[in-house]
DOFI-398750 format. One record per residue (C-alpha): residue number from 1; residue in one letter; x, y, z. Coordinates in nm, 2 decimals. Layout:
# residues N
(rec NUM,"A",(X,Y,Z))
...
This chain:
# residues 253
(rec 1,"X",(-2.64,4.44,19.53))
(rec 2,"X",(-2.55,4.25,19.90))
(rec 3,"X",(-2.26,4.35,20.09))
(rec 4,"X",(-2.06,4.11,20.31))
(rec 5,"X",(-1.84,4.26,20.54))
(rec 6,"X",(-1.51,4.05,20.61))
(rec 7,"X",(-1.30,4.11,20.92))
(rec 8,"X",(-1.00,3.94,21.12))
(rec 9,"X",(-0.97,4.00,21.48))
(rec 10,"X",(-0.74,3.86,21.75))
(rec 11,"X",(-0.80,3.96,22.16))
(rec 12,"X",(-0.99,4.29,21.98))
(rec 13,"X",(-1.29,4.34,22.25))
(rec 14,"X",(-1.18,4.68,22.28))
(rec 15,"X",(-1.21,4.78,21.95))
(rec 16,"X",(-1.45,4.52,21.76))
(rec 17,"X",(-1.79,4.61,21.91))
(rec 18,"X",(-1.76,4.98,21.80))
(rec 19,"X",(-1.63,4.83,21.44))
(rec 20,"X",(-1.94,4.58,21.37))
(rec 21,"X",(-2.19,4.86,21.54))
(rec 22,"X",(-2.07,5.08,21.26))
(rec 23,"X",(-2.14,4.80,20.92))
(rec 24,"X",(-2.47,4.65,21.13))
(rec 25,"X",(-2.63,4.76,20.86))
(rec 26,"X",(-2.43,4.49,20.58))
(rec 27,"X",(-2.63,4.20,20.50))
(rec 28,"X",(-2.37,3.99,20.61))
(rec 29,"X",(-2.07,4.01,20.86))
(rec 30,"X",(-1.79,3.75,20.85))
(rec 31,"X",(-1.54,3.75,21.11))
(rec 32,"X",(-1.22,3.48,21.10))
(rec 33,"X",(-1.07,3.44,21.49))
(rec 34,"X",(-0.71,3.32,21.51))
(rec 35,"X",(-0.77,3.22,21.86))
(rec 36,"X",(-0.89,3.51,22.13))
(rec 37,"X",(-0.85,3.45,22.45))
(rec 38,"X",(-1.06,3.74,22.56))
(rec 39,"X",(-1.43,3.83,22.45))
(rec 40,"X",(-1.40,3.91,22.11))
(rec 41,"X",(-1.57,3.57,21.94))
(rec 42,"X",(-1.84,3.63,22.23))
(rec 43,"X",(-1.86,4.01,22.08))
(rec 44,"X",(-1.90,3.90,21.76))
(rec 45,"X",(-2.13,3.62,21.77))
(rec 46,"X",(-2.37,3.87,22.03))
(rec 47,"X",(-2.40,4.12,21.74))
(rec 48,"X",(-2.48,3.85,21.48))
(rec 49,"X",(-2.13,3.81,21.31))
(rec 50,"X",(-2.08,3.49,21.11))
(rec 51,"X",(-1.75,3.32,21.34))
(rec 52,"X",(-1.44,3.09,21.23))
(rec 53,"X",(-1.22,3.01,21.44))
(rec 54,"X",(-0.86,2.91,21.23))
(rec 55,"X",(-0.46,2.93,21.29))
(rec 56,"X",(-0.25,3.23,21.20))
(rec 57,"X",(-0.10,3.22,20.87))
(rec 58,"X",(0.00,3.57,20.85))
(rec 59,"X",(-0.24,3.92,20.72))
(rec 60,"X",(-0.23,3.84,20.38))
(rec 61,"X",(-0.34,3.48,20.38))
(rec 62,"X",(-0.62,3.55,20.68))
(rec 63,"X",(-0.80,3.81,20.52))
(rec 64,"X",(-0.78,3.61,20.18))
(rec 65,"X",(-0.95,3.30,20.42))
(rec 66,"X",(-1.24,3.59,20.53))
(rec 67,"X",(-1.32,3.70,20.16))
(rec 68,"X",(-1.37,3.33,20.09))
(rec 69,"X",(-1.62,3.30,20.31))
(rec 70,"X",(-1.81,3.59,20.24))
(rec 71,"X",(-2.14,3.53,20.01))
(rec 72,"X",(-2.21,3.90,19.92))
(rec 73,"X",(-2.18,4.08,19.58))
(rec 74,"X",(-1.94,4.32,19.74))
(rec 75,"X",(-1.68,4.27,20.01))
(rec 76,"X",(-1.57,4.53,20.24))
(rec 77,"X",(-1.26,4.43,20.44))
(rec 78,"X",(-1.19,4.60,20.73))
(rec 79,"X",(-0.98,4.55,21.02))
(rec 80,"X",(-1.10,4.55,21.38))
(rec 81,"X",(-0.99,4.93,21.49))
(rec 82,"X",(-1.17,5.03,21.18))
(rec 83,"X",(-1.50,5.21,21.13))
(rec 84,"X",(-1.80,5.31,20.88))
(rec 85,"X",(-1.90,5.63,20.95))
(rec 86,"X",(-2.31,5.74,20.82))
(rec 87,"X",(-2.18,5.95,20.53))
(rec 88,"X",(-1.97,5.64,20.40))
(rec 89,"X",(-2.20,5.45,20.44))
(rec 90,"X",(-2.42,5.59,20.22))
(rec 91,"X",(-2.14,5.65,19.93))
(rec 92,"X",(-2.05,5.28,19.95))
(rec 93,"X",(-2.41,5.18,19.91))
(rec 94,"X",(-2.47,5.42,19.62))
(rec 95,"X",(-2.13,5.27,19.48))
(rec 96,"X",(-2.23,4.92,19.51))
(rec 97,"X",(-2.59,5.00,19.36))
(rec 98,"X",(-2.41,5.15,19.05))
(rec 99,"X",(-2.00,5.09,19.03))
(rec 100,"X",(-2.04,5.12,18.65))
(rec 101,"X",(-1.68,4.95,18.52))
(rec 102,"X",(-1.54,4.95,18.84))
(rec 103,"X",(-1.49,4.64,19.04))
(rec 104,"X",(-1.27,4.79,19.38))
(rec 105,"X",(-1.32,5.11,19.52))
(rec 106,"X",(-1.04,5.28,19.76))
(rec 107,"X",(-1.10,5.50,20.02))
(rec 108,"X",(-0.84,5.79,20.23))
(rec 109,"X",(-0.81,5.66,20.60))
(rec 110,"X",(-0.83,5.92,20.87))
(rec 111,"X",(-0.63,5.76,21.17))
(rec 112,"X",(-0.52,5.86,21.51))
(rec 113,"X",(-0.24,5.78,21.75))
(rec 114,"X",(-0.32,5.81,22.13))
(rec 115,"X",(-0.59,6.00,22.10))
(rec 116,"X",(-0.49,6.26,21.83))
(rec 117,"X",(-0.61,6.23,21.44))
(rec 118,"X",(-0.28,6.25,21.21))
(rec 119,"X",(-0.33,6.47,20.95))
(rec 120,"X",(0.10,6.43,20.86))
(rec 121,"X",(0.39,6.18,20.93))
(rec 122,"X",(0.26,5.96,20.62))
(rec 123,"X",(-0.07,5.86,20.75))
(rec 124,"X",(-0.25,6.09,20.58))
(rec 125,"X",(-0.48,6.03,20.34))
(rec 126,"X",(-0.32,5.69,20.34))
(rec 127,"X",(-0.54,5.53,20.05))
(rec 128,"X",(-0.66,5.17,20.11))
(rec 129,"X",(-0.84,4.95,19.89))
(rec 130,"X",(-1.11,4.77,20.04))
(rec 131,"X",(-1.46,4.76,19.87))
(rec 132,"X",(-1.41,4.51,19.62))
(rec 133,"X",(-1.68,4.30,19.42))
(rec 134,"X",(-1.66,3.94,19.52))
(rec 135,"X",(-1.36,3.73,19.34))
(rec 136,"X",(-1.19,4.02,19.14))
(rec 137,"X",(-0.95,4.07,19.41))
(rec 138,"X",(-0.72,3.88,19.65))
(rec 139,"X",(-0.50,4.01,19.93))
(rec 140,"X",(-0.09,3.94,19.84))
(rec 141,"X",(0.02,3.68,20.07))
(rec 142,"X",(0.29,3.90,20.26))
(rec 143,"X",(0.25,3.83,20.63))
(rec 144,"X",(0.24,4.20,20.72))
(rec 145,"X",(0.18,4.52,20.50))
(rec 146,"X",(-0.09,4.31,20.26))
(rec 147,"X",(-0.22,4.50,19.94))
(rec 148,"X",(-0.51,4.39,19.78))
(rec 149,"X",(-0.48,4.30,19.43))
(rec 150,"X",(-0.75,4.42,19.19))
(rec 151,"X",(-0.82,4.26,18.86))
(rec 152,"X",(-0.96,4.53,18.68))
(rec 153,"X",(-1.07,4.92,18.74))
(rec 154,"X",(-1.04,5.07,19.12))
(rec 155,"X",(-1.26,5.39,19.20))
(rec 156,"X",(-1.16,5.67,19.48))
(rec 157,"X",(-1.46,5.75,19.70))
(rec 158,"X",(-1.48,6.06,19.86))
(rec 159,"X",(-1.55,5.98,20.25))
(rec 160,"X",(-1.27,5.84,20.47))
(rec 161,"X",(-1.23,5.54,20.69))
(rec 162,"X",(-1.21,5.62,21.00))
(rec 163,"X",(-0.93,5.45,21.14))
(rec 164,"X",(-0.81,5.40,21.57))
(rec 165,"X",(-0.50,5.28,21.50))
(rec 166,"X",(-0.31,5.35,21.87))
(rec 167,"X",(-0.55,5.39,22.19))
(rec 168,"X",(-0.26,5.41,22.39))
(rec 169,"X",(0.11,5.38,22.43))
(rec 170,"X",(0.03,5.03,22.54))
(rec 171,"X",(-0.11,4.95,22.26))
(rec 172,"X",(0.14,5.12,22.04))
(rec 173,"X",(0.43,4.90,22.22))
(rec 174,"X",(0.21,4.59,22.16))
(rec 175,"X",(0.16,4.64,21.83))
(rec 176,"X",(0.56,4.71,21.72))
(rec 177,"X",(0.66,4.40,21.85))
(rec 178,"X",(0.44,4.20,21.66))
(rec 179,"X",(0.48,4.40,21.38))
(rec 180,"X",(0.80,4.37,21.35))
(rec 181,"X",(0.84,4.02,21.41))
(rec 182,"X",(0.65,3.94,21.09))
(rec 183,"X",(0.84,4.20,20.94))
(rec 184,"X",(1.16,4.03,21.00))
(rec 185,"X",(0.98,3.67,20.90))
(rec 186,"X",(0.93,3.83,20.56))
(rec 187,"X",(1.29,3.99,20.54))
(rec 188,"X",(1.41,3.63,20.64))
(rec 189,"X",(1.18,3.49,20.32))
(rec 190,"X",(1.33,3.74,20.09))
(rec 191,"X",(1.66,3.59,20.15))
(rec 192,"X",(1.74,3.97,20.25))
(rec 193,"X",(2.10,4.01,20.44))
(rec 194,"X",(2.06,4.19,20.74))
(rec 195,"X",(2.33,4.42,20.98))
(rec 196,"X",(2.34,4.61,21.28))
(rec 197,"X",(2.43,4.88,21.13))
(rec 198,"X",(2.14,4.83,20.87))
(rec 199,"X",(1.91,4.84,21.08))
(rec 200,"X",(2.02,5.15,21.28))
(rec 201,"X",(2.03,5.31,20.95))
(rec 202,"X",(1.68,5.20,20.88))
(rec 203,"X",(1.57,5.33,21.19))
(rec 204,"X",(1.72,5.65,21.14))
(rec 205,"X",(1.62,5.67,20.82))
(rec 206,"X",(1.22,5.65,20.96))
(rec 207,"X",(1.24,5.85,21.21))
(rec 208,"X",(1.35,6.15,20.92))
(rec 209,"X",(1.16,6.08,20.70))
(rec 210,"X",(0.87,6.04,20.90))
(rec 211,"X",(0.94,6.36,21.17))
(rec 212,"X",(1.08,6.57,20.87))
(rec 213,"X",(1.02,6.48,20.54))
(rec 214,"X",(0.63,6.42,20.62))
(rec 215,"X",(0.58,6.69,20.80))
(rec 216,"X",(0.54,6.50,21.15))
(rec 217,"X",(0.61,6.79,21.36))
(rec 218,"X",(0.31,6.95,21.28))
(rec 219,"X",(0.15,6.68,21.44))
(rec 220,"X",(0.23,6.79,21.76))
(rec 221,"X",(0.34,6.56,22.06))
(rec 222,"X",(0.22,6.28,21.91))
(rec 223,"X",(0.37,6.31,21.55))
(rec 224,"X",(0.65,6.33,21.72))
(rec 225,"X",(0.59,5.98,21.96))
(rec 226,"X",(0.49,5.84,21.60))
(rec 227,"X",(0.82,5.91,21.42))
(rec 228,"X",(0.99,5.73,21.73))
(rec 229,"X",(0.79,5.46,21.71))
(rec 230,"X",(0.79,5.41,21.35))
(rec 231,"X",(1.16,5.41,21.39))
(rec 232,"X",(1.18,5.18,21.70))
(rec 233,"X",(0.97,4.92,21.42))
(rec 234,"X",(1.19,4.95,21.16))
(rec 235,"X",(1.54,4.92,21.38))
(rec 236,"X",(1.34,4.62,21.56))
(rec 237,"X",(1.25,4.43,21.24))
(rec 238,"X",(1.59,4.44,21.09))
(rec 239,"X",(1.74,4.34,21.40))
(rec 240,"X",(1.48,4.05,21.41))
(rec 241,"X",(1.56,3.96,21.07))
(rec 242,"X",(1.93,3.98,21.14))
(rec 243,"X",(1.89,3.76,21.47))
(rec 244,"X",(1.68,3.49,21.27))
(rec 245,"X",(1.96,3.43,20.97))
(rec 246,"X",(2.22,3.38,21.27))
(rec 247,"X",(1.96,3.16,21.45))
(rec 248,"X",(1.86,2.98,21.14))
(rec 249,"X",(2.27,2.98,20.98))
(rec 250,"X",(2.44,2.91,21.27))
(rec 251,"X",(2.69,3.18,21.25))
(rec 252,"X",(2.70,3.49,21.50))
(rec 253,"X",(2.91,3.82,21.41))
């Protein structure tokens, strides 16, 4: 059975050469640019990766334009701060070489924040679905937060992906605002009406569920910086979303 792997990337030359090092062993890599300006295409194309550069429709829709492409019997998708470590390797080949009934396969993701692996706050073992024979599964269209819908029986493997979701605080910042701007595009979508004091509640709501209720605190420092953050993204995205019906209504409390 062949194996393409399918990945989207924007300005990821920090992160992308570590991610293709770890799948150089796929028959097939497929990576869809939404328009770098930094090194990544150059990255890519240097370690042998199949390019297209396209717009930005949103997660859902770009990683559903990167399984298209791919020609393999199986698909992996996996994002650019992802990685394949040797011991899942080997359990996604011997999954692919017999997957019995199964057409998808999930997999726990082991990620860290600033430098620390989360083992609480929610992000552990945070199940993904990823390995997926080619056209029994599509991503949902949502413009953040995509699922990948499976038409027929998903499998657990054993070996996590090994996930560097946050180098830095930097980064962290980076990411929340974009985040949460597509967020707020969706909430906007949903027809979804949107206060201030919504989304002061949402954000309080994250940061206790997140700190407490998951256990963040025994993550330390960081799981602590991670419940703030989490809330700052939920506060940010409703207040987005509530900015855009004035913008878009023309009213303004």
């Amino acid at each position: 059975m062949s194996l393409s792997v399918a990945i989207i990337t924007q300005n990821e030359e920090q992160s992308i050469r570590g991610c293709l090092e770890s799948v150089s062993w796929a028959d097939e890599i497929v990576v869809v640019d939404s328009g770098s300006t930094d090194n990544t295409v150059a990255i890519c194309k240097e370690l042998g990766a199949k390019v297209l550069v396209m717009d930005w429709p949103g997660f859902g829709p770009q990683k559903n334009r990167a399984l298209a492409l791919a020609t393999g019997d199986w698909v992996l998708s996996l994002d650019a701060d992802e990685r394949v470590s040797h011991e899942l390797r080997n359990e996604i080949q011997s999954a692919i070489t017999t997957p019995g009934e199964h057409v998808a396969f999930r997999m726990a993701r082991s990620s860290s924040y600033c430098g620390r692996v989360i083992r609480h706050s929610g992000w552990w073992p945070d199940y993904v679905t990823r390995l997926l024979k080619r056209g029994r599964a599509r991503f949902s269209d949502d413009l953040v937060h995509e699922r990948l819908i499976v038409k027929g029986k998903t499998a657990t493997l054993k070996q996590p992906l090994l996930h560097e979701s946050f180098r830095d605080l930097e980064q962290v910042l980076q990411k929340l605002n974009g985040y949460s701007s597509a967020g707020a595009a969706m909430l906007q979508q949903q027809g979804r009406k949107v206060t201030l004091a919504g989304a002061i509640g949402h954000g309080l709501w994250t940061f206790i569920r997140t700190y407490f209720l998951r256990a963040g605190f025994l993550d330390g420092r960081e799981g602590f910086m991670l419940a703030v953050s989490n809330a700052e993204g939920a506060y940010y995205r409703y207040l987005k979303a509530m900015l855009l019906h004035e913008k878009h209504s023309g009213t303004k409390h």
